[in-house]
DOMI-317178 format. One record per residue (C-alpha): residue in one letter; residue number from 1; chain; x, y, z. Coordinates in steps of 0.1 Angstrom, whole numbers, plus 5000, padded with zeros to 4 digits. Each point is the difference from the previous one (the first is absolute). Layout:
# DOMI-317178
TIVEX resn resi chain    x    y    z
TIVEX    A  NUM     A    X    Y    Z
...
This chain:
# DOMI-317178
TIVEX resn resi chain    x    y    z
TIVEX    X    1     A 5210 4080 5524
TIVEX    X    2     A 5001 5004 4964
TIVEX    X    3     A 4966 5012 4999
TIVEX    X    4     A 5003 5030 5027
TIVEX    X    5     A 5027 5009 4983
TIVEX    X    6     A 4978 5003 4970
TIVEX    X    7     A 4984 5019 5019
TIVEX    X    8     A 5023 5024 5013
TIVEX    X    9     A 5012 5009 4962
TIVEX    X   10     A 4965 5003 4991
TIVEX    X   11     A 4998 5027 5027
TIVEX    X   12     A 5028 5016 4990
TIVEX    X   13     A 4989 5003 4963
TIVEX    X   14     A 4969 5017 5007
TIVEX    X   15     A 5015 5027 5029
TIVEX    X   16     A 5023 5007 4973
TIVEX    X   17     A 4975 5003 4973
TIVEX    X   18     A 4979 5023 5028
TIVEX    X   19     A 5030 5020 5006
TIVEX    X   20     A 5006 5007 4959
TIVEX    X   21     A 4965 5010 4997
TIVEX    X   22     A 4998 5024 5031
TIVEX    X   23     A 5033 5013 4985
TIVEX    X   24     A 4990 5008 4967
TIVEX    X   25     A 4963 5015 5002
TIVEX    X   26     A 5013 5036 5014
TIVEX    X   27     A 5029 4999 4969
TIVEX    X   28     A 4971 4991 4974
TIVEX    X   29     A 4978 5029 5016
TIVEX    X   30     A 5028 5025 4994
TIVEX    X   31     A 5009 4988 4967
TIVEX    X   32     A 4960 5005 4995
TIVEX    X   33     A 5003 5033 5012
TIVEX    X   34     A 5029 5012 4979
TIVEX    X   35     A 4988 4991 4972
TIVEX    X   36     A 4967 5011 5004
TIVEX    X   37     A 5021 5035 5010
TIVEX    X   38     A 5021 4994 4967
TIVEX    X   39     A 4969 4994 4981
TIVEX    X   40     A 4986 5034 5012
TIVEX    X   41     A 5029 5020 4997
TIVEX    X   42     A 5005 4987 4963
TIVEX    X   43     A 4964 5014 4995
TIVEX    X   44     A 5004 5030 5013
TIVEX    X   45     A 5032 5006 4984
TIVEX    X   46     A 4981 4997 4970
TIVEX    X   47     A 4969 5019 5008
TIVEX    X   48     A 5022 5027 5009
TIVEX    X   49     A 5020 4999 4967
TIVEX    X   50     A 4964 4999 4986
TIVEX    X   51     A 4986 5029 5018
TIVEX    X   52     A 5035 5023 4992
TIVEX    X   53     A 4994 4993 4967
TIVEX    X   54     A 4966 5011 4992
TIVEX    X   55     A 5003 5032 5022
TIVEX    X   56     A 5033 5004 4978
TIVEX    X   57     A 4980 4993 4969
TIVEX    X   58     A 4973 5027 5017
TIVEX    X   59     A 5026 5032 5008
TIVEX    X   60     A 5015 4988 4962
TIVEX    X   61     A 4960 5004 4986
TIVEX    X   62     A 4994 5033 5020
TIVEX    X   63     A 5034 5016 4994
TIVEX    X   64     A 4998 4998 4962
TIVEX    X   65     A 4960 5012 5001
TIVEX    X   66     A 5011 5031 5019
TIVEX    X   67     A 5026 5004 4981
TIVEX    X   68     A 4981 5001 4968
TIVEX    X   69     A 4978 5023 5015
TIVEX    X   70     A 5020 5025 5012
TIVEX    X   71     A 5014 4997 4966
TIVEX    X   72     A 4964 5005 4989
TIVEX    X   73     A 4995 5027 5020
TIVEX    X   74     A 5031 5021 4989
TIVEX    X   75     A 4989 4999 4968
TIVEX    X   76     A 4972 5008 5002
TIVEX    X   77     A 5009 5032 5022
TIVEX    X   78     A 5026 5005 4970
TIVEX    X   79     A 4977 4998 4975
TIVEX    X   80     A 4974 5023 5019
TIVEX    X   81     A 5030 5030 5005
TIVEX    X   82     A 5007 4993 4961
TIVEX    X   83     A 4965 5005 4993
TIVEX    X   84     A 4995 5032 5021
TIVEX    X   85     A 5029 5015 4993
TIVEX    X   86     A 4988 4996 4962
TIVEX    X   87     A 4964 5013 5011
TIVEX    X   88     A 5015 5032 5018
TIVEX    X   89     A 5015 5010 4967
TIVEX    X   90     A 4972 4991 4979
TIVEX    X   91     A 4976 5020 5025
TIVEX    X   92     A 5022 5035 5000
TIVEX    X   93     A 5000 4997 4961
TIVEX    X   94     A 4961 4994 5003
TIVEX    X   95     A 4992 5028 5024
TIVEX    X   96     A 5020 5026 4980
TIVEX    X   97     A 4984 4994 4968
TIVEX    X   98     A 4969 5001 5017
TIVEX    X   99     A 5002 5036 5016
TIVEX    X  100     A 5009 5009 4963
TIVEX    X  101     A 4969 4990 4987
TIVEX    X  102     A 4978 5014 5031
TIVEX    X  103     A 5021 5037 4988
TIVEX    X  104     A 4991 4995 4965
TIVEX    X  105     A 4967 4988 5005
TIVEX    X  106     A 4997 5032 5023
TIVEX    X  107     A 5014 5024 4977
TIVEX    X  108     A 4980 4988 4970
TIVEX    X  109     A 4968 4995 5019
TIVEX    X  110     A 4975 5030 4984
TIVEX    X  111     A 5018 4993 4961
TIVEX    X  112     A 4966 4990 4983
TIVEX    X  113     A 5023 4986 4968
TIVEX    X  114     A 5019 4979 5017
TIVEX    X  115     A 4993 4966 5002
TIVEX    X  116     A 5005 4969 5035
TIVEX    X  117     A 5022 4979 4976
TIVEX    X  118     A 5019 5033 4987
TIVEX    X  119     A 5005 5011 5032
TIVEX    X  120     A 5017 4967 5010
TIVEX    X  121     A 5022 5001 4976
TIVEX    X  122     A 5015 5034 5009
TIVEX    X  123     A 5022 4973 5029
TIVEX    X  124     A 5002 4975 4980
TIVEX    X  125     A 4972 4981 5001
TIVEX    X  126     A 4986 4985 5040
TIVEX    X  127     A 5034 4983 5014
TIVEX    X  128     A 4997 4977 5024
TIVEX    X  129     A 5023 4976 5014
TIVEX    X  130     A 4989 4960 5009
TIVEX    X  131     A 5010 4992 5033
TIVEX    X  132     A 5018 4966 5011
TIVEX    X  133     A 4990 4976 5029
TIVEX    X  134     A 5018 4969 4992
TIVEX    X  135     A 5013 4997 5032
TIVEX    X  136     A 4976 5002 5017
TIVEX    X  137     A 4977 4978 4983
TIVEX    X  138     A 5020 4974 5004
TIVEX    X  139     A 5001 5011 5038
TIVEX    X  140     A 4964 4999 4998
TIVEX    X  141     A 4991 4965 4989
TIVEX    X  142     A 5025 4985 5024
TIVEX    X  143     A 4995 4983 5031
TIVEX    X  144     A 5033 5018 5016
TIVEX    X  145     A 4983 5039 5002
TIVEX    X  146     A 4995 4994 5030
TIVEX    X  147     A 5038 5000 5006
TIVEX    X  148     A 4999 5037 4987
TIVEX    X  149     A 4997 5034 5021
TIVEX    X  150     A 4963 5007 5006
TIVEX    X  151     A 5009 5038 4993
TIVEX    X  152     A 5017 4991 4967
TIVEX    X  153     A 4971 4977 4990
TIVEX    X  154     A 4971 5027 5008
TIVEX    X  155     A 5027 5028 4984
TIVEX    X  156     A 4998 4973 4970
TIVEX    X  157     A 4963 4994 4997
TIVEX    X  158     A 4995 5036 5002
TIVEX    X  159     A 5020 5008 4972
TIVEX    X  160     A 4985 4975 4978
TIVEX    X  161     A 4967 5009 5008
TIVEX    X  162     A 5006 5039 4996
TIVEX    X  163     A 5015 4990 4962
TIVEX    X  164     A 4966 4980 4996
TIVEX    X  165     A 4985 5035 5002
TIVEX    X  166     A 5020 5019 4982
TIVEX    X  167     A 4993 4977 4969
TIVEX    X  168     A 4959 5006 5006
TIVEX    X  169     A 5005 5037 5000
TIVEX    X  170     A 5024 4991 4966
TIVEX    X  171     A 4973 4982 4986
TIVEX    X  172     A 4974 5029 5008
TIVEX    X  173     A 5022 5023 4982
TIVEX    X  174     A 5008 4979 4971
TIVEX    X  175     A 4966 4993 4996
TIVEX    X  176     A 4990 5038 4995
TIVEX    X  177     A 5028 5004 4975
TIVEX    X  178     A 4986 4970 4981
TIVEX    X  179     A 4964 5008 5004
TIVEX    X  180     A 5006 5039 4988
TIVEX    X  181     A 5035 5008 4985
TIVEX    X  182     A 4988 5026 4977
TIVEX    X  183     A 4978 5017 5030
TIVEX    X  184     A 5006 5039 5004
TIVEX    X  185     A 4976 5001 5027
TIVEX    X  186     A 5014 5019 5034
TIVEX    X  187     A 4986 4978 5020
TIVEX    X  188     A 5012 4969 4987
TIVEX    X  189     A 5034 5017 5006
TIVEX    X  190     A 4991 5002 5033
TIVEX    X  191     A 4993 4969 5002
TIVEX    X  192     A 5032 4989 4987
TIVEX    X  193     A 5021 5027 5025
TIVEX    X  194     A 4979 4981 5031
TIVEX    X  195     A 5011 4967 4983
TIVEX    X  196     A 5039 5011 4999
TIVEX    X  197     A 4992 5013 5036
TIVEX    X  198     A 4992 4967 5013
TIVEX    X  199     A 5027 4987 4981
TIVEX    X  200     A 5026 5027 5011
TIVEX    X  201     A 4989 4992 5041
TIVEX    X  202     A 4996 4960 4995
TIVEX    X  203     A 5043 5003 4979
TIVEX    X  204     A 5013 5021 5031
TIVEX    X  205     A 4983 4973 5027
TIVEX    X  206     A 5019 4968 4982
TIVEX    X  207     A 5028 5026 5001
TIVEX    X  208     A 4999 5004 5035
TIVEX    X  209     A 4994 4960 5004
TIVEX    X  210     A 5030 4991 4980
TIVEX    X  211     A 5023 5026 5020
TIVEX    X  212     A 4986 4982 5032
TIVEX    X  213     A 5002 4963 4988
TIVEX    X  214     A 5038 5010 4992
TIVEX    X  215     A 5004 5012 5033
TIVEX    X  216     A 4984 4970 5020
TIVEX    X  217     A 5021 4976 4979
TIVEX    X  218     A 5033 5019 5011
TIVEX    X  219     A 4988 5002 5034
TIVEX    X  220     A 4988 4958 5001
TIVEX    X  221     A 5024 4987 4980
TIVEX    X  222     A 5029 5025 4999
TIVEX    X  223     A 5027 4970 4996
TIVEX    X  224     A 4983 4984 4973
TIVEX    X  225     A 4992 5033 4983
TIVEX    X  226     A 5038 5009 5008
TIVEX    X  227     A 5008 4970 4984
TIVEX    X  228     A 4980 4999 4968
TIVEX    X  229     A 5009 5039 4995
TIVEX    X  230     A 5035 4995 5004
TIVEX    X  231     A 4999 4969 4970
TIVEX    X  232     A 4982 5020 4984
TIVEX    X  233     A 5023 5029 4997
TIVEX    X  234     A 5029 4977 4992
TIVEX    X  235     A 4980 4987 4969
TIVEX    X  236     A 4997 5039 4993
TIVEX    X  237     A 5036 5007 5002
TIVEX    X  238     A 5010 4968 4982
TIVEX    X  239     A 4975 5015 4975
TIVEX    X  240     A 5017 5033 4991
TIVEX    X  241     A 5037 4990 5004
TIVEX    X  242     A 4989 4974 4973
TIVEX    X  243     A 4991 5027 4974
């Protein structure tokens, strides 16, 4: 008796045991599951926060860059308007003194005593005026003039390369008054008068260029040429009130 009943509890004790365990796998799958979820979430809560932050790093890296290239780029355009306007000026002076000397060279041209150097000196000696590129050198060795108008850049180049041929044809003349100063000759004064020619034609093209570069840089810039004028007049103003 005592043994079936044993038995019976024996029974018992494993149904029970079954029933725990049949019970329990499906709640330790789900626990599996939600943490395997958690884990997951966790890691891309974190990838996320990664990924913000290096695209946040990114627009940080390329807003500063552009913005010290446009500030690059405005002063360079500054710099090039400061230059040109300085040119244009330098240029009417040049071309003026120029047609005086092509008069004088004229009206002198048959006197037998009078000599190349003399006859320089009559307009105060050959007057020419050096021309300024710093802007645009610096425009030139950097990576961003590519950023620039094309028609301001060709405008540019053109400019500089017309000035490179004005100061052969300076050189050509300079070297005639070295060579022969005390020369009476007529046709080494004719010689000169075709060198002040050449001069005279090559003044009145970087003339013309520097009247067009001013132009182009209203017309491509015209706030940041607005801009830099206006300052500029202010300093002028601040200027004279001060005196």
């Amino acid at each position: 008796m005592k043994s079936n009943q044993t038995s019976i509890k024996k029974n018992l004790s494993e149904i029970s045991v079954s029933r725990e365990t049949t019970i329990n796998k499906p709640q330790i799958k789900i626990a599996k599951k939600l943490s395997e979820i958690s884990i997951i979430r966790k890691i891309g809560i974190e990838f996320i926060g990664a990924f913000l932050g290096v695209l946040i790093a990114l627009f940080v890296s390329n807003w500063r860059d552009n913005y010290k290239q446009d500030k690059f780029i405005e002063s360079v355009i500054q710099s090039i308007y400061l230059n040109n306007q300085e040119n244009n000026e330098k240029v009417k002076i040049q071309t003026v003194h120029l047609r005086k000397q092509i008069d004088t060279v004229n009206l002198y041209l048959k006197d037998e005593q009078l000599t190349l150097l003399k006859l320089i000196k009559k307009n105060n000696g050959l007057q020419t005026n050096m021309m300024s590129f710093t802007g645009w050198t610096v425009l030139g060795r950097s990576k961003l003039i590519s950023e620039i108008d094309y028609e301001l850049i060709s405008t540019l180049t053109n400019n500089n390369d017309q000035y490179d041929v004005f100061r052969k044809k300076l050189e050509f003349v300079m070297g005639l008054l070295y060579e022969k100063p005390s020369s009476t000759l007529n046709e080494d004064k004719i010689r000169l008068l075709l060198g002040f020619n050449d001069l005279e034609n090559s003044s009145e093209i970087l003339e013309e260029e520097t009247v067009k570069i001013d132009s182009l840089l209203k017309v491509k810039y015209p706030k940041l040429i607005t801009d830099f004028t206006g300052v500029q007049g202010q300093i002028v103003e601040k200027g004279l009130a001060a005196q």
